[in-house]
C-alpha positions as MATLAB code, in Angstrom:
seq = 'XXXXXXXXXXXXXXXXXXXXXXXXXXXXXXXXXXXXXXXXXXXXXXXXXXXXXXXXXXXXXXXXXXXXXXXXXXXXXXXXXXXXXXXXXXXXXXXXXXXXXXXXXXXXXXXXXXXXXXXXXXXXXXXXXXXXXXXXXXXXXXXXXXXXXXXXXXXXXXXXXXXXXXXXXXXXXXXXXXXXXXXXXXXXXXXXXXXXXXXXXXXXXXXXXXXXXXXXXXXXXXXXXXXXXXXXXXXXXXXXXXXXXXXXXXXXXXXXXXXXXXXXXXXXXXXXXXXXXXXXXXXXXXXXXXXXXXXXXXXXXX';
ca = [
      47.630    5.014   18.143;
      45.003    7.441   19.651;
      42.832    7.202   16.849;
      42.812    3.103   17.983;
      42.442    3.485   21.656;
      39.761    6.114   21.491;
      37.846    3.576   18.968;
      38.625    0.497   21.659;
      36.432    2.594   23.665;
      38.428    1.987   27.348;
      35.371    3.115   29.030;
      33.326    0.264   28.383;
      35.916   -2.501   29.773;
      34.997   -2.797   32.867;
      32.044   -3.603   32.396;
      32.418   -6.089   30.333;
      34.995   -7.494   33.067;
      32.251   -7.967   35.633;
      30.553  -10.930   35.083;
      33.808  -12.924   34.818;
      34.889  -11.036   38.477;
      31.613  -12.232   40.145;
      31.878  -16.070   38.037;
      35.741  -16.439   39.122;
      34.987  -15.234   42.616;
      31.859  -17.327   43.130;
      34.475  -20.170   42.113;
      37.267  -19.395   44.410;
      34.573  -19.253   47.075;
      34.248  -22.747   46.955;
      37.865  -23.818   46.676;
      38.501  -23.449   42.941;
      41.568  -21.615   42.759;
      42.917  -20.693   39.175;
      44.607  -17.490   38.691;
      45.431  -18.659   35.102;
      41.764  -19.631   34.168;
      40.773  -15.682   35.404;
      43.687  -14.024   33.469;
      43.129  -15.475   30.108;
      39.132  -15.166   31.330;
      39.284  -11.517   31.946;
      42.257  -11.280   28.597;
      39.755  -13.137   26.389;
      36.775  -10.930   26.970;
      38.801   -8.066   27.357;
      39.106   -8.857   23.271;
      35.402   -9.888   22.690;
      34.239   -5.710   24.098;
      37.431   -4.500   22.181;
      36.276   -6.548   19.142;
      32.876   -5.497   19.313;
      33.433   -2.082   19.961;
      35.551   -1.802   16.515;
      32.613   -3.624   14.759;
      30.235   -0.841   16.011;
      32.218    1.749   15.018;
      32.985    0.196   11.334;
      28.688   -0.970   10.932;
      27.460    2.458   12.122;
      30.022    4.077   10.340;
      29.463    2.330    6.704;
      25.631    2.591    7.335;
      25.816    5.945    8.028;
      24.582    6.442   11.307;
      26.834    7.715   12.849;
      26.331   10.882   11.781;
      26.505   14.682   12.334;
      22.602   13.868   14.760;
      24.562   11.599   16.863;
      25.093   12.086   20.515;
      28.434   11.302   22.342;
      31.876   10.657   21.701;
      32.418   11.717   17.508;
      33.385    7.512   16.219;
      36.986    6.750   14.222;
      35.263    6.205   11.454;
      32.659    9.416   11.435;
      35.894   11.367   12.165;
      37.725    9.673    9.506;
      40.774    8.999   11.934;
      40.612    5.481   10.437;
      39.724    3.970    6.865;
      37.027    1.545    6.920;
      39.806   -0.338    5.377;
      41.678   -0.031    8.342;
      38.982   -0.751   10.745;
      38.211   -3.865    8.554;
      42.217   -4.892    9.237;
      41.869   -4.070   13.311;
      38.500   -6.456   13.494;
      40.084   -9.160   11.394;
      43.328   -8.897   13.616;
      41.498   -8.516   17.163;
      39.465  -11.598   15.882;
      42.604  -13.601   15.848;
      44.027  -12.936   18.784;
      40.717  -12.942   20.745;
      40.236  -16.501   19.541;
      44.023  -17.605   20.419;
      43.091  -16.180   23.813;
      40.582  -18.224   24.077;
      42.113  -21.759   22.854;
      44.369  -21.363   25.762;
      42.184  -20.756   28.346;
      40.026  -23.860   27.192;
      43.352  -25.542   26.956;
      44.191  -24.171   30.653;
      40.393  -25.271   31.957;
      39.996  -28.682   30.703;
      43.226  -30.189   29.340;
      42.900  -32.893   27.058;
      40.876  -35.016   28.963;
      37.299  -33.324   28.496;
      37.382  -32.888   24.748;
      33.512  -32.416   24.464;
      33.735  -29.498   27.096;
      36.557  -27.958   25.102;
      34.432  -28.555   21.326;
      31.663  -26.590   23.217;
      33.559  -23.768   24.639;
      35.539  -23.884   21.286;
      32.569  -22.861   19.428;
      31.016  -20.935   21.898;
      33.941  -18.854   21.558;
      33.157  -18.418   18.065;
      29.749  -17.682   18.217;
      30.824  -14.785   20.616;
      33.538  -13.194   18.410;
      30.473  -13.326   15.456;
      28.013  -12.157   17.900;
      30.464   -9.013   18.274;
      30.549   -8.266   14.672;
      27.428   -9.066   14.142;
      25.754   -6.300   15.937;
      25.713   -3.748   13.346;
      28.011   -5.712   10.905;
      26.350   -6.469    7.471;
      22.843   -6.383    6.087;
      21.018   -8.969    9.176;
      22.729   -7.206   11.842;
      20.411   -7.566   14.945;
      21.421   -4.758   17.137;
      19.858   -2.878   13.904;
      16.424   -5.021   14.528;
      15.902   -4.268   18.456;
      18.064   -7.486   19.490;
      20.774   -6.164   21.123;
      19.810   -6.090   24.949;
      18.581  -10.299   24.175;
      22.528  -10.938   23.095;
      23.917   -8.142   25.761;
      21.853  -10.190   28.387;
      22.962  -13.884   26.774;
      26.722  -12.809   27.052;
      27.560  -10.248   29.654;
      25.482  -11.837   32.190;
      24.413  -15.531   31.905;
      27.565  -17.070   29.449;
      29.845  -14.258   31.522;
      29.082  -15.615   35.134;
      28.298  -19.280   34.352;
      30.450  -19.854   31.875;
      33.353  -18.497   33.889;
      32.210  -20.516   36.601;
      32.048  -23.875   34.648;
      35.742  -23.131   33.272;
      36.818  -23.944   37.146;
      34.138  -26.121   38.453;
      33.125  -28.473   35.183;
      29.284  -28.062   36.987;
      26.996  -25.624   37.075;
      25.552  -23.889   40.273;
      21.370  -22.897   40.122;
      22.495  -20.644   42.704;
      24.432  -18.157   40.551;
      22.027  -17.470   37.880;
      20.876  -14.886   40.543;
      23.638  -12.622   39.797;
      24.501  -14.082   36.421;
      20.775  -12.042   35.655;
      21.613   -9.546   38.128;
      25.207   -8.391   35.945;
      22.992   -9.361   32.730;
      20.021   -6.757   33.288;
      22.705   -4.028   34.241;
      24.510   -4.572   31.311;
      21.213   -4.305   29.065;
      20.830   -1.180   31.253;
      23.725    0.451   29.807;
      22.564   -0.573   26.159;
      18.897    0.436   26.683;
      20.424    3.931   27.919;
      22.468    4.135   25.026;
      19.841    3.946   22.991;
      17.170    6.152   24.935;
      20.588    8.930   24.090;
      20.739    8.074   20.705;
      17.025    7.512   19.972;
      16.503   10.262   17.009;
      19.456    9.734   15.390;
      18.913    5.675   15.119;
      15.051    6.568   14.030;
      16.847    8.792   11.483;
      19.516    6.421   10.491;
      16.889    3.367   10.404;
      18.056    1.084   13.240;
      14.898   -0.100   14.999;
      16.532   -0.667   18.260;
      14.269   -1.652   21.116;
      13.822    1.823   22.390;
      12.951    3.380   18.958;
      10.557    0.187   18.659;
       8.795    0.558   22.366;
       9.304    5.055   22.677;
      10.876    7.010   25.065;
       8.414    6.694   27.571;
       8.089    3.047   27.498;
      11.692    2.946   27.073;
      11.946    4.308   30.758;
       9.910    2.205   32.638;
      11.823   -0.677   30.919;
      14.909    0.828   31.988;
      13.299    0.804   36.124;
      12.276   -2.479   35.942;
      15.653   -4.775   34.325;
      18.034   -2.215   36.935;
      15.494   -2.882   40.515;
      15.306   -6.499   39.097;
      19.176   -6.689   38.955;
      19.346   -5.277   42.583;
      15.960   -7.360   43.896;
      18.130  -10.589   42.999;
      21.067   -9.703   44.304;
      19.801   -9.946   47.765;
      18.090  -12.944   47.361;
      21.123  -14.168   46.000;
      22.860  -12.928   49.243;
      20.005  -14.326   51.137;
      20.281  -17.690   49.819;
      23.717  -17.741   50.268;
      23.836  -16.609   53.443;
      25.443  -13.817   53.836;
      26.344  -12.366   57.532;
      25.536   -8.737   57.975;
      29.031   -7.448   56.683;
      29.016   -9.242   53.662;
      25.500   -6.616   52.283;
      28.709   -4.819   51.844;
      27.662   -4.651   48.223;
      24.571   -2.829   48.955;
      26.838    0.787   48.894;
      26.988    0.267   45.034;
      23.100    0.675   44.774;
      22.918    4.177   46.022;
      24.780    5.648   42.961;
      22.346    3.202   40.371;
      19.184    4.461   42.692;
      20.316    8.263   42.141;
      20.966    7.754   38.357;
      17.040    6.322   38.159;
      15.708    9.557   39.888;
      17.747   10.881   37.170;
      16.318    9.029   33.949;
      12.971    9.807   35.958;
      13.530   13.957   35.367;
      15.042   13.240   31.715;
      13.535   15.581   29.316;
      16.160   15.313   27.251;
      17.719   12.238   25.395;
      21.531   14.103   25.577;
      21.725   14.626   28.756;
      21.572   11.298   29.416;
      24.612   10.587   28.122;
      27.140   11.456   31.658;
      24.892    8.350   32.998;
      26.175    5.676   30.492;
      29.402    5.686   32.678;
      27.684    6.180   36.237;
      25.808    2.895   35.248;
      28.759    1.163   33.952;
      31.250    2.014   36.584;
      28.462    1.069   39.338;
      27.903   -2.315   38.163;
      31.820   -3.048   38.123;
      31.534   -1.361   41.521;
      28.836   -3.888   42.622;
      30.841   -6.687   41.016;
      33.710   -5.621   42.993;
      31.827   -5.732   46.063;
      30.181   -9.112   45.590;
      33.641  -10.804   45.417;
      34.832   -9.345   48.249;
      31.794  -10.279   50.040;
      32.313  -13.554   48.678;
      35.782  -13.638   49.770;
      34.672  -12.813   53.104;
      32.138  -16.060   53.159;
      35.609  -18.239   52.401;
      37.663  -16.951   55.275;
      34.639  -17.681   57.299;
      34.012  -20.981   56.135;
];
């Protein structure tokens, strides 16, 4: 049972979490209350990080890089805590239940009434649980061909916020691709500083992520720009929205993401980076956080 939660990696949860917060809250906002549609929301991609996180540690595992060069927590499968049998067994099983969560929340959101909307969600759910595997799964995986931060970006932040948001609204809002980017780029910020950590051993191993494809140093100032985009749209967002004063409340959550640049700036060495995977993570749940309080705050007022 340790050997399974350690590979579920808990650390990574909530950010996965945060673009459904900011979707839901955006919705309740605006008069769409559903506490079901955010528990099998939040349950359902709760299963999608837990699913890909197994298919990470299985790929990397089988292809070998994962490894005595890598940085970070040692994987299940390096450790040999769990078979690749095993691991094959907890994907297949995860799958399952991932995808059952999912039928009922499209069941939940659109009844029986809007089959079309529940065929597209239906296989957009799909496509999710392969895009999970898929990243270092098999022989085409395309976190293994610098594509990861185009998927990461795809579903943590745009499918994330406006898909959640459709679920309650059956419409979409141009208003909240603002933060649907803004929780995107931060959660390619995380991957991109994952692999600036890891950046010898994937040259080693062969996987031509982005930042063994663009270097270090190029690798960096791609890192400054997607996190001060993320926090340049935010405000307009908040701007456009018109937020009071109170409601920057969200701004407090920059100040540990500015620190943690000035950090990456000094970075001499890629393992050291590695205490600022969770400082990045755990700030953009913070900021989610914030923005739905904040948004809460623009309800009561209305």
């Amino acid at each position: 049972m340790k050997a399974w939660i350690s590979a579920a990696r808990l650390r990574t949860l909530p950010l996965s979490v945060s673009g459904i917060l900011v979707g839901s809250f955006y919705a309740f906002a605006q008069g769409y209350n559903n506490w079901t549609i955010l528990c099998l929301s939040l349950l359902t991609t709760l299963g999608l990080q837990v699913l890909s996180n197994f298919a990470n540690d299985y790929g990397d595992g089988v292809k070998g890089t994962d490894n005595e060069n890598r940085i970070g927590p040692q994987r299940a499968l390096q450790s040999g805590a769990i078979t690749p049998s095993e691991m094959k067994r907890g994907i297949i099983i995860t799958s399952v239940l991932t995808l059952a969560s999912a039928v009922m929340l499209i069941y939940v959101s659109f009844g029986s009434e809007n089959f079309g909307y529940s065929l597209f969600f239906f296989f957009l759910g799909l496509a999710a649980i392969a895009a999970a595997i898929k990243y270092t799964v098999g022989a085409s995986a395309y976190g293994y061909r610098g594509l990861g931060d185009v998927f990461v970006f795809i579903f943590f932040g745009l499918i994330s916020v406006l898909g959640c948001y459709f679920l309650y609204a059956k419409t979409i809002d141009v208003l909240l691709f603002l933060p649907a980017v803004s929780i995107g780029l931060l959660s390619v910020a995380v991957l991109n500083l994952n692999n600036m950590r890891d950046i010898v051993s994937d040259a080693m191993s062969g996987k031509n992520t982005l930042v063994v494809q663009m270097g270090a140093a190029k690798a960096k100032i791609y890192h400054f720009v997607i996190i001060l985009t993320a926090l340049i749209l935010t405000v307009i967002f908040a701007i456009l929205y018109k937020f009071e004063l109170k409601q920057y409340l969200f701004i407090i959550a920059y100040i540990p993401l500015l620190l943690h640049l000035m950090v990456v700036a000094k970075n001499r060495e890629p393992r050291d980076l590695d205490p600022e995977l969770k400082k990045v993570a755990l700030s953009t749940f913070f900021l989610s956080i914030l923005l739905c309080v904040c948004l809460m705050m623009w309800q009561a007022k209305g």
